[in-house]
N, C-alpha and C positions, 0 to 999 in steps of 0.2 A: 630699463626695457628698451629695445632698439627699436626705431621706427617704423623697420618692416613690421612690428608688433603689433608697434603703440596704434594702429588705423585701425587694425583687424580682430585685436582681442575681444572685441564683444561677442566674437561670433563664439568665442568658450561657453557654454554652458545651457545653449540655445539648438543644441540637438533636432530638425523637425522630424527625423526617426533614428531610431537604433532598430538593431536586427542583435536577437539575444545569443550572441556568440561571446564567449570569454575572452579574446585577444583583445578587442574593440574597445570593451567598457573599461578592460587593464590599461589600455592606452589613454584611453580619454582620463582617466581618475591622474595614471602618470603626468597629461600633460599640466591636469589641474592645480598639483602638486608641484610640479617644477621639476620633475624630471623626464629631463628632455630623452638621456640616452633611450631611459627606459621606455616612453612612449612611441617614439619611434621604431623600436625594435616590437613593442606591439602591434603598431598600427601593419608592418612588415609584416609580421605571421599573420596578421588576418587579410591583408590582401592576396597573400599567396594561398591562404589556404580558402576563399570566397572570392576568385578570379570573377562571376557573376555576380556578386548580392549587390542591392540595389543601394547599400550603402558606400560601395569604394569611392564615389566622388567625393564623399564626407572625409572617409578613413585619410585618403591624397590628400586633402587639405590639412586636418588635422596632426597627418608626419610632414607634411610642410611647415607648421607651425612650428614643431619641434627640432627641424630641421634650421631653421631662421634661428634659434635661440642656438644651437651647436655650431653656428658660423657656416655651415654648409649652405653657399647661396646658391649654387647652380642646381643642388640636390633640391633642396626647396623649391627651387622656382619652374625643374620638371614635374615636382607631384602637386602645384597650384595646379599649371596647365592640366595636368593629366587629369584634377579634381574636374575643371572647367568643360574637357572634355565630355567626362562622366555622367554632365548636365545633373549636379545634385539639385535638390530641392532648396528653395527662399527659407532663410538668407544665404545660407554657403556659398551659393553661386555667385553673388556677389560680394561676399568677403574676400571668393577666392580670386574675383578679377580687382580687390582693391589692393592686397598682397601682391597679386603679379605687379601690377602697375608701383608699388613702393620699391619690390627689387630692382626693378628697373630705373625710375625715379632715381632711386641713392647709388645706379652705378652711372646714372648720366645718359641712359638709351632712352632719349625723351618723346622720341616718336612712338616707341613700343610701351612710354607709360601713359601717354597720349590717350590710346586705342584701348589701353585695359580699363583707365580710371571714366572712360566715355562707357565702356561697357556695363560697367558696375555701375552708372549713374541713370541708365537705364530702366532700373526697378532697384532704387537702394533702401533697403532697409531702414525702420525706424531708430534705431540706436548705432547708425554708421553716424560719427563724428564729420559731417557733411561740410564743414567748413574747413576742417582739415585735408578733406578729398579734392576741395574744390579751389585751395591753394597752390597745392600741389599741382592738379593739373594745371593752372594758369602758366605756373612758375615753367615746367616741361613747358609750356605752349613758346613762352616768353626766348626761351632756351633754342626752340629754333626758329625762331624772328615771326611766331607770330603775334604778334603783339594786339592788333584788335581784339583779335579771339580771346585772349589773355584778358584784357580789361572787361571783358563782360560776366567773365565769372569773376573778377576782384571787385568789381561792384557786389556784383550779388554778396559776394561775403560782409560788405563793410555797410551794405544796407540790412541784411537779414543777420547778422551776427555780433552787433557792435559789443556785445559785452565779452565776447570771447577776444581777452586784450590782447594776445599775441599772435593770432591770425587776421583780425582785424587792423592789427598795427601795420603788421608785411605787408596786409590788402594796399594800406594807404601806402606805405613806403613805393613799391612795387608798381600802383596807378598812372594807366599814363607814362610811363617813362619812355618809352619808345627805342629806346636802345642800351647797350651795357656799354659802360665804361669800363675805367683802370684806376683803382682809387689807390694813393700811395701811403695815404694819411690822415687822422681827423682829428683836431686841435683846439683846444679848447682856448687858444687867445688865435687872434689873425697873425701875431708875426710869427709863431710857429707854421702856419701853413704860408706864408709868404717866404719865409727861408728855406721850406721844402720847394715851392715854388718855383724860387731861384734858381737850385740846384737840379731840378728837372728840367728848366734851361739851358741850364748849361753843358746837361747829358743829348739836349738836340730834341729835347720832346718840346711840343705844347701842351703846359698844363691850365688846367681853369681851377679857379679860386669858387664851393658854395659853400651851402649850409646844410646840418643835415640835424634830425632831434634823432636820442636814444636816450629812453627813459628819463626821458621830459627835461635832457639836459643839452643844451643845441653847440654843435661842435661847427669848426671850420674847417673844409674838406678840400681836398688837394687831387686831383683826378686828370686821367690823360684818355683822348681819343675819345671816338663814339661805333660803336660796334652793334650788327645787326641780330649775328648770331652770338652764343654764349663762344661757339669755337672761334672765331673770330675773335673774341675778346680776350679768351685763353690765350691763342695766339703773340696777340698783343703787350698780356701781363709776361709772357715767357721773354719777349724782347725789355720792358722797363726795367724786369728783376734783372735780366746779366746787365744792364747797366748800375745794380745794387741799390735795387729799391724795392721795400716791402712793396706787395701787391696783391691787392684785393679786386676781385668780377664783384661789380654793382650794377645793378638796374637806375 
């Protein structure tokens, strides 16, 4: 399941109306089933042929849905908006500005998943996966150097969520960093990252020697520079790699 999904799927089967037209319930049964072509092509004849029913903010999200799953991400992320536009009824309305905000998210436009994931958090639903929403937008926050704002929802995650171990782990990873680096390396004795070390000296960089835990096994890490924004850091990894060094954006 790809991640523009994995946020938004709850909102399958949570209907707050239908309008008893055949395209609609064809679509919706398709997308329950996994067929994407097919839902989409229904959700299509019933918005063309119900240009007013009070349902097309539903229908746009729902061929959104199906759309995200056929790789179609600008086709998707016109019929979110268009859903958002439509001002469906609670929850859609907010699944469909958590889906805008994921397309956005995973193509790296972190100002415009900024604004959608603030919108959805607005009025979000009981069964929106809220520590997932609320990583993400840290991470975009993080992404373009705003880092306070960032920490105050990564608290909130690793205070109200500790048992959710993979967003509460990021929370802590991610806390407080204050900037991104250029990681070239992470080692599990020190003279592997001391001999990486070396040789990012001798390419003209300054690198710094820490530590870092992944699944509770603590490595030695080999890391160049300090960067405000995530583009600045990309930047930076584009210069260490043509001097032929893997490279990894870390917070």
């Amino acid at each position: 399941m790809t991640a523009a999904i994995l946020v938004v799927a709850a909102g399958c089967g949570q209907l707050a109306w239908r309008e008893d037209h055949f395209p609609f319930e064809q679509g919706y049964a398709a997308l329950e089933a996994g067929r994407w072509h097919e839902a989409a092509e229904a959700f299509t004849t019933f918005l063309q042929a119900h240009p007013g029913s009070p349902a097309r903010g539903e229908a746009y999200y729902y061929r959104g849905l199906a759309r995200v799953r056929l790789g179609a991400r600008d086709e998707a992320l016109a019929d979110f908006q268009h859903a958002v536009r439509a001002a469906p009824p609670p929850p859609i309305d907010a699944y469909a500005h958590v889906a805008i905000g994921n397309l956005h998210y995973e193509a790296e436009e972190d100002r415009e998943a900024v604004l959608a994931y603030a919108r959805a958090l607005k009025n979000p639903p009981d069964d929106l996966p809220l520590e997932r929403v609320l990583l993400r937008l840290a991470i975009s926050l993080q992404r373009i150097g705003k880092w306070r704002a960032a920490d105050t929802y990564l608290a909130y995650v690793m205070e109200h969520y500790p048992k959710t171990a993979a967003a509460a782990a990021e929370a802590r990873r991610r806390y407080r960093a204050g900037a991104f680096s250029v990681q070239t390396g992470a080692y599990a004795s020190s003279t592997g990252a001391s001999r990486e070390a070396a040789r990012l000296r001798a390419a003209g960089f300054q690198p710094r020697l820490g530590m870092t835990e992944r699944n509770r096994k603590r490595f030695h890490t080999v890391r160049v520079g300090q960067a405000r924004t995530y583009a600045e850091a990309v930047a930076l990894a584009k210069r260490v790699g043509a001097a032929g060094f893997a490279t990894w954006v870390v917070p």
